[in-house]
OpenMM code with the backbone's topology and positions (N, CA, C; nanometers):
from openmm import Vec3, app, unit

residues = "UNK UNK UNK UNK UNK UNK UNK UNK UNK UNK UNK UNK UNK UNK UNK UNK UNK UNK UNK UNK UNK UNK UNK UNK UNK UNK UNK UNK UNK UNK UNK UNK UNK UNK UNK UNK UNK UNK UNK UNK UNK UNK UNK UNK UNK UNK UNK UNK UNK UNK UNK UNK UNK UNK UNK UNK UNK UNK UNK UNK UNK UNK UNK UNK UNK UNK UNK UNK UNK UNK UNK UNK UNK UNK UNK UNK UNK UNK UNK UNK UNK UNK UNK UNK UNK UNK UNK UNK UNK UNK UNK UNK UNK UNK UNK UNK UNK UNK UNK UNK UNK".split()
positions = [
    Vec3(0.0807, -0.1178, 0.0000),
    Vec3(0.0000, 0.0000, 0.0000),
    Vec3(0.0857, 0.1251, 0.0000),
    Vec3(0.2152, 0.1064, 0.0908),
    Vec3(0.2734, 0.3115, 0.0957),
    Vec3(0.3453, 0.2898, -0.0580),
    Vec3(0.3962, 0.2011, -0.1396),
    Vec3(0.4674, 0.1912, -0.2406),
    Vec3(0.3675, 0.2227, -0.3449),
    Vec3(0.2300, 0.1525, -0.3573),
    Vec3(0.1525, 0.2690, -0.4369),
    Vec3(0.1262, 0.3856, -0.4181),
    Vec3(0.1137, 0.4432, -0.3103),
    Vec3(0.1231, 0.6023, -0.2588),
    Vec3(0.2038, 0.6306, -0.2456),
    Vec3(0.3340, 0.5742, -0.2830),
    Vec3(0.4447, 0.6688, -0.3213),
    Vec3(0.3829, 0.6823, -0.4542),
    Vec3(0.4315, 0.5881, -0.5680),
    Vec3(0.4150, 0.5939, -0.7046),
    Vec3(0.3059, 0.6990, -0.7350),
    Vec3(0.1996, 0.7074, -0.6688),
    Vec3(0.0870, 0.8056, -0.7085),
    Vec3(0.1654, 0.9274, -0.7139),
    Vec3(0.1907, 0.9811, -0.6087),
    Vec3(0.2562, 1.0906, -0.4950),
    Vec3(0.3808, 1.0991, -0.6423),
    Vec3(0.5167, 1.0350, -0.6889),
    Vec3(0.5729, 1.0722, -0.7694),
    Vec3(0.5285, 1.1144, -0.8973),
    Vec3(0.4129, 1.0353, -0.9350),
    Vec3(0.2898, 1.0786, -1.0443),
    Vec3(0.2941, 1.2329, -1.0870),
    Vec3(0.2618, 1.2500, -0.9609),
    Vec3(0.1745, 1.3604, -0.9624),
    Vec3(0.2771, 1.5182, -0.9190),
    Vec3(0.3712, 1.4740, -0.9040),
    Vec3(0.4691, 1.5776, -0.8466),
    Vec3(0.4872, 1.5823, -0.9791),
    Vec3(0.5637, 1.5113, -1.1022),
    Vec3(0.6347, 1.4886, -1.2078),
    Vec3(0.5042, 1.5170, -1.3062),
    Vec3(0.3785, 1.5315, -1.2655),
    Vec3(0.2878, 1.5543, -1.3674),
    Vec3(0.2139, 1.7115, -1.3698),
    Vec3(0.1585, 1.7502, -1.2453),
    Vec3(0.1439, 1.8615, -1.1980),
    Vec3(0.2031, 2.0356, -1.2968),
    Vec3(0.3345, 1.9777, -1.2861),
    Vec3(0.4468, 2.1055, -1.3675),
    Vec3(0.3766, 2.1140, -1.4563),
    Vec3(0.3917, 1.9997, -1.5315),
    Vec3(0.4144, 1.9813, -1.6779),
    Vec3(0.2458, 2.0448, -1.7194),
    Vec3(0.1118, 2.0057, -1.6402),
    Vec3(-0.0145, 2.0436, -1.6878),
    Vec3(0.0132, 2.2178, -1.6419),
    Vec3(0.0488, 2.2605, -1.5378),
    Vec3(0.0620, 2.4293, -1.4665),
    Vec3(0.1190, 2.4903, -1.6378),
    Vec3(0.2650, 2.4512, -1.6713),
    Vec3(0.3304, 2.4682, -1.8038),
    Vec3(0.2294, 2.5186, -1.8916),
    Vec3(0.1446, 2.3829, -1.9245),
    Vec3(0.0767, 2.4079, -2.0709),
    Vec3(0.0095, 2.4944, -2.0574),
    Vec3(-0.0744, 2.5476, -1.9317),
    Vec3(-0.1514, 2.6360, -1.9383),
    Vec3(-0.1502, 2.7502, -1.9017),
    Vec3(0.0079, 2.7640, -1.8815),
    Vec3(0.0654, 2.9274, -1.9145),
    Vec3(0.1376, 2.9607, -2.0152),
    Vec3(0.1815, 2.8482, -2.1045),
    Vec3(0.1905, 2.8769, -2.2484),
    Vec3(0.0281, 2.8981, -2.3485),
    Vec3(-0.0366, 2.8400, -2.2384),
    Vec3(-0.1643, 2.8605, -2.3539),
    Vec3(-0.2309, 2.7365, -2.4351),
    Vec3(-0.1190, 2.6135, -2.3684),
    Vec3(-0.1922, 2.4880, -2.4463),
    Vec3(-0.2650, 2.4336, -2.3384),
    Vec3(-0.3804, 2.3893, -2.3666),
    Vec3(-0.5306, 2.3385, -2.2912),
    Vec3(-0.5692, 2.4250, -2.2326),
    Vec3(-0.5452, 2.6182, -2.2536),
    Vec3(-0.6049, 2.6586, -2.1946),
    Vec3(-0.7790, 2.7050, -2.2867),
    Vec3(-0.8417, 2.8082, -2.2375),
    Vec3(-0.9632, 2.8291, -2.2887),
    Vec3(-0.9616, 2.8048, -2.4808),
    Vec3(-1.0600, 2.7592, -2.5332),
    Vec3(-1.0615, 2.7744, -2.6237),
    Vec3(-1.1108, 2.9042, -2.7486),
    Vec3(-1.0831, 2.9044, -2.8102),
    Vec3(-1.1140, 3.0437, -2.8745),
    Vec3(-1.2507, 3.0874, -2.8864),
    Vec3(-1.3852, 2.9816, -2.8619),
    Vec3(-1.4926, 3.0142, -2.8514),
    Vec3(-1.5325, 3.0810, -2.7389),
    Vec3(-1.4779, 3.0645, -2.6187),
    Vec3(-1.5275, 3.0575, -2.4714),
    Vec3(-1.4568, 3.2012, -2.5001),
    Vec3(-1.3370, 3.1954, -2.5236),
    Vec3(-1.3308, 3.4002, -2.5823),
    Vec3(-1.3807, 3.4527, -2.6552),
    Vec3(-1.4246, 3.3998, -2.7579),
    Vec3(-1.5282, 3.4762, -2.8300),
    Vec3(-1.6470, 3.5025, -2.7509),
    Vec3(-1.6588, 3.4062, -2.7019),
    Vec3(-1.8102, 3.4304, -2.5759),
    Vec3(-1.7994, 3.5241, -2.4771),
    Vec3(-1.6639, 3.5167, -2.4475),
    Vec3(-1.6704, 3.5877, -2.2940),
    Vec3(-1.6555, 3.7672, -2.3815),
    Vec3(-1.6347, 3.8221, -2.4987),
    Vec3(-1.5592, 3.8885, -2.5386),
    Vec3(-1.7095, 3.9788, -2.5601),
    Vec3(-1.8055, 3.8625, -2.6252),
    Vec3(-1.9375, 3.9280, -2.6870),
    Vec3(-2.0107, 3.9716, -2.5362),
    Vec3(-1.9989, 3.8547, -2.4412),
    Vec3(-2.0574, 3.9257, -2.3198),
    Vec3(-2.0194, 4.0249, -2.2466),
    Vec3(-1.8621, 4.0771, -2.2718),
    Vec3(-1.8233, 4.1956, -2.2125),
    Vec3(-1.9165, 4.3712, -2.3001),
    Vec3(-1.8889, 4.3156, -2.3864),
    Vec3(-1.9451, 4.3665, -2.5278),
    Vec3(-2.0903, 4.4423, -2.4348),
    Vec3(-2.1703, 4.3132, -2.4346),
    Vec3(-2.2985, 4.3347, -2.3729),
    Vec3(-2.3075, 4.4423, -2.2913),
    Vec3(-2.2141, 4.3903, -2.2060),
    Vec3(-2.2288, 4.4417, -2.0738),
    Vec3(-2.1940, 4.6097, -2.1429),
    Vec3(-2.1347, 4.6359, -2.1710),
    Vec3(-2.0947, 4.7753, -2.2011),
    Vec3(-2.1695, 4.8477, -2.2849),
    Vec3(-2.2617, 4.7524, -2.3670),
    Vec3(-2.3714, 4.8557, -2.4139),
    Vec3(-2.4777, 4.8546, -2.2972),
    Vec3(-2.5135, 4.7294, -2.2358),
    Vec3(-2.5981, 4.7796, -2.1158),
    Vec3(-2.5958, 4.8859, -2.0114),
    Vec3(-2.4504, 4.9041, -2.0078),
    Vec3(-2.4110, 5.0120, -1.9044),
    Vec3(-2.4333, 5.1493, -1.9919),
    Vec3(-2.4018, 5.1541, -2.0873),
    Vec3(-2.3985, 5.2533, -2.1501),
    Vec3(-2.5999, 5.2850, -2.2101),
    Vec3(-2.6647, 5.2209, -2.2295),
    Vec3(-2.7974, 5.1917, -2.2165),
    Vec3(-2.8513, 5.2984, -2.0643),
    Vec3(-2.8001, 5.2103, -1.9611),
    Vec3(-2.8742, 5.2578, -1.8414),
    Vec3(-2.8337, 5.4292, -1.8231),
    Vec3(-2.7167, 5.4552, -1.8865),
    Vec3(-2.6550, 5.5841, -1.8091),
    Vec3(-2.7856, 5.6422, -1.9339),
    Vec3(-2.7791, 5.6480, -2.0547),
    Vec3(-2.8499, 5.6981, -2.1711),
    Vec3(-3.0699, 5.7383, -2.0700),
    Vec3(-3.0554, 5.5350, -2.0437),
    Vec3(-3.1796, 5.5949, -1.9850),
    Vec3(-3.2186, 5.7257, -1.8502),
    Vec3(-3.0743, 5.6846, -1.7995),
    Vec3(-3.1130, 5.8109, -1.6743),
    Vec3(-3.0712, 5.9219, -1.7082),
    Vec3(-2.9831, 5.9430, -1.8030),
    Vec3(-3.0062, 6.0993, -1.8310),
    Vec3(-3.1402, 6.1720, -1.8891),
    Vec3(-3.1942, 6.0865, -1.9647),
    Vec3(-3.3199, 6.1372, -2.0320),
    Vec3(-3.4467, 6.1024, -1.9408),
    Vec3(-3.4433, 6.0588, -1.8113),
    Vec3(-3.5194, 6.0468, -1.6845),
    Vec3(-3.4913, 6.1733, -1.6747),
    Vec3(-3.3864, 6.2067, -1.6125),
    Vec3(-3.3605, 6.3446, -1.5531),
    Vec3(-3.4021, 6.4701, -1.5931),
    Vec3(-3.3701, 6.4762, -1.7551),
    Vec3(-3.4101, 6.5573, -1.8337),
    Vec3(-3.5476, 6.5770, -1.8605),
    Vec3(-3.6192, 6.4728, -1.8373),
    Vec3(-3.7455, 6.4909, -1.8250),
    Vec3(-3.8341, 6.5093, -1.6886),
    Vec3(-3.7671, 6.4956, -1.6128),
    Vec3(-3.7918, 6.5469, -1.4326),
    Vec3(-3.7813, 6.6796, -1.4661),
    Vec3(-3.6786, 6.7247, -1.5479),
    Vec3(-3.6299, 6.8948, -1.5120),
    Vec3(-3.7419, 6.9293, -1.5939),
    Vec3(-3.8050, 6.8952, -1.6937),
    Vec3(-3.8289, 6.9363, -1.8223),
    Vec3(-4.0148, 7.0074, -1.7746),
    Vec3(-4.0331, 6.8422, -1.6576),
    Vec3(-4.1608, 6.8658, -1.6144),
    Vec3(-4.2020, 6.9522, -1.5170),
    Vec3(-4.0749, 6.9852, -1.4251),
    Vec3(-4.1039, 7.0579, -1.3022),
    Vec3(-4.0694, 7.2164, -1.3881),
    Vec3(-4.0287, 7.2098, -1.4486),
    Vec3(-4.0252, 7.3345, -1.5393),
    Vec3(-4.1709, 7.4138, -1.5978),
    Vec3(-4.2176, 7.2950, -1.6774),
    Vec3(-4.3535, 7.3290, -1.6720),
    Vec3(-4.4590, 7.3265, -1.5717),
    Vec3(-4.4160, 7.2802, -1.4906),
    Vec3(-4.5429, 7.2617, -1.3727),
    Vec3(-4.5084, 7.4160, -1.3379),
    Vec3(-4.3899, 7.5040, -1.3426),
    Vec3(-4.3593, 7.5667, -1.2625),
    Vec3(-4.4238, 7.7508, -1.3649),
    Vec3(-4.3898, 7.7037, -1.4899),
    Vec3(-4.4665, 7.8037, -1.5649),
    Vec3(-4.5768, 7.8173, -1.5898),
    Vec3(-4.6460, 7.6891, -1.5850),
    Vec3(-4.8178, 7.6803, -1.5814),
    Vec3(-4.8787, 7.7415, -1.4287),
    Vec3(-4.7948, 7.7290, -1.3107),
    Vec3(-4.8626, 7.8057, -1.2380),
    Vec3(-4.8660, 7.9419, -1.2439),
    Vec3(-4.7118, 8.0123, -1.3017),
    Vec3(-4.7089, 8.1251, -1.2879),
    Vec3(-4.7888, 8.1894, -1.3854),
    Vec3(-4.8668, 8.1107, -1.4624),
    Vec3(-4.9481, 8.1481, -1.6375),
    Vec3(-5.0840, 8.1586, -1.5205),
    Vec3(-5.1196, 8.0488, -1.5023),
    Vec3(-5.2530, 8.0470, -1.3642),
    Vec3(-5.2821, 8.1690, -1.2480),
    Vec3(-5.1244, 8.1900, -1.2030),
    Vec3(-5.1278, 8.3294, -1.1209),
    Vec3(-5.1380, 8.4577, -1.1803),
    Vec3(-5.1031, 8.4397, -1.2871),
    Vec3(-5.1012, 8.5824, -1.3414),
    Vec3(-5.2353, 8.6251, -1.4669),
    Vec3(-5.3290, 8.4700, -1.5001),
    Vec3(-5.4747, 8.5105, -1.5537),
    Vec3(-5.5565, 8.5063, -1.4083),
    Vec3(-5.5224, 8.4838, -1.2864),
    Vec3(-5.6342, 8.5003, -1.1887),
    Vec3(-5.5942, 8.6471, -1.1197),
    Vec3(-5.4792, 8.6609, -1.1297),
    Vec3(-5.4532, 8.8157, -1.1180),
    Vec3(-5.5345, 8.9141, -1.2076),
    Vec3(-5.5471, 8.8882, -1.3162),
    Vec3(-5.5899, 8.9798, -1.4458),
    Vec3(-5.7537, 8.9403, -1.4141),
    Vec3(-5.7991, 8.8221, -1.3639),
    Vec3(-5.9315, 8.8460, -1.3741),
    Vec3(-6.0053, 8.9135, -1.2516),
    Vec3(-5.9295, 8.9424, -1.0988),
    Vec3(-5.9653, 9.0065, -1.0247),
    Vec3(-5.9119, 9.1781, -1.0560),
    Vec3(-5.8309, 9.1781, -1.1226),
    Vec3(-5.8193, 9.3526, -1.1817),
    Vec3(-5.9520, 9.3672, -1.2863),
    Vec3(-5.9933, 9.2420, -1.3434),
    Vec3(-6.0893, 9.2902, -1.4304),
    Vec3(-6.2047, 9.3084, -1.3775),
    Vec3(-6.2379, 9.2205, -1.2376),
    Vec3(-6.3465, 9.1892, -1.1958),
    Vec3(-6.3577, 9.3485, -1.1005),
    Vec3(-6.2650, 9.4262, -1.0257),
    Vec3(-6.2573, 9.5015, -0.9626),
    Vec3(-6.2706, 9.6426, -1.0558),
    Vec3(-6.2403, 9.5973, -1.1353),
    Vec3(-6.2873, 9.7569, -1.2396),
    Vec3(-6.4011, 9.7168, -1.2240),
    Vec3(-6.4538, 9.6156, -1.2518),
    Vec3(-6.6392, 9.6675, -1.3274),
    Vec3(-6.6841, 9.6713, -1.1827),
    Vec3(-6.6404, 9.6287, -1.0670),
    Vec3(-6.7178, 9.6994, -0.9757),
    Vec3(-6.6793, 9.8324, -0.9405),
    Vec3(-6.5906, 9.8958, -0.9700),
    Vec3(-6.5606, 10.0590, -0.9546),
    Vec3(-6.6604, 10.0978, -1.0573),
    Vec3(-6.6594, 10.0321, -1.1623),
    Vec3(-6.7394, 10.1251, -1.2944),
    Vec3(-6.8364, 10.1177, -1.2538),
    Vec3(-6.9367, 10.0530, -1.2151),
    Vec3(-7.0663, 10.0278, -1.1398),
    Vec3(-7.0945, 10.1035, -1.0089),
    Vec3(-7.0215, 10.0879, -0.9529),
    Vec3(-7.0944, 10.1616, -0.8439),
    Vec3(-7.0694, 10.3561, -0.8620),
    Vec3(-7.0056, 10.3622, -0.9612),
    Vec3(-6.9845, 10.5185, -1.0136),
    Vec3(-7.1016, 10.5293, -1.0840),
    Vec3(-7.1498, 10.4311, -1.1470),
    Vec3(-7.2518, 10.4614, -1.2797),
    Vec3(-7.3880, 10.4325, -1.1853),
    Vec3(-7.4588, 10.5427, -1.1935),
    Vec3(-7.5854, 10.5039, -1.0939),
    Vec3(-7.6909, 10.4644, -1.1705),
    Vec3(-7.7772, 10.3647, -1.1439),
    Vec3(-7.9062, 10.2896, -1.2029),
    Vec3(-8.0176, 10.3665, -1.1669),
    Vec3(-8.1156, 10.3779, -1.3201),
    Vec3(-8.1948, 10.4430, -1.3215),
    Vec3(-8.3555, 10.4036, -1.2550),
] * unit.nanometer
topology = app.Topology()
chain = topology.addChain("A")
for resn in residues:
    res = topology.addResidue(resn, chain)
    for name in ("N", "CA", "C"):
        topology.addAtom(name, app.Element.getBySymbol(name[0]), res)
């Protein structure tokens, strides 16, 4: 039994290198598909990122775009209810000057 666990044990010392080797020269390592794959999914990823930033700027721009208008439609609202109590306040000056017959 320890004489086969040596032999394993020398196996594997004497085999070990030699597989570490190939696959820092590049033999048995990934194949050129699994880079092509990993290459298209980086790919992805960088239009997705570039996607999300695209969508939140034009979120934003349209937050600003709306509070903008919310913000001129009131001042359009304040300034015809202004004009209709100057209008409404003349015709009661004109009226009560103009006496009924």
């Amino acid at each position: 039994m320890k004489k086969w666990q040596f032999l394993f044990l020398a196996i594997l010392l004497v085999c070990l290198p030699v597989f570490s080797s190939c696959e820092l020269l590049g033999i048995g390592g990934k194949s050129k598909e699994q880079q092509s794959l990993e290459q298209q999914l980086q790919v992805m990823q960088q239009q997705q990122a570039a996607n999300q930033k695209a969508q939140d700027d034009y979120t934003q721009a349209l937050q600003k775009a709306l509070t903008d208008y919310a913000n001129q439609l009131a001042q359009y609202q304040q300034a015809q209810l202004q004009e209709q109590i100057q209008a409404i306040q003349q015709q009661q000056g004109t009226t009560t000057t103009t006496p009924y017959n």
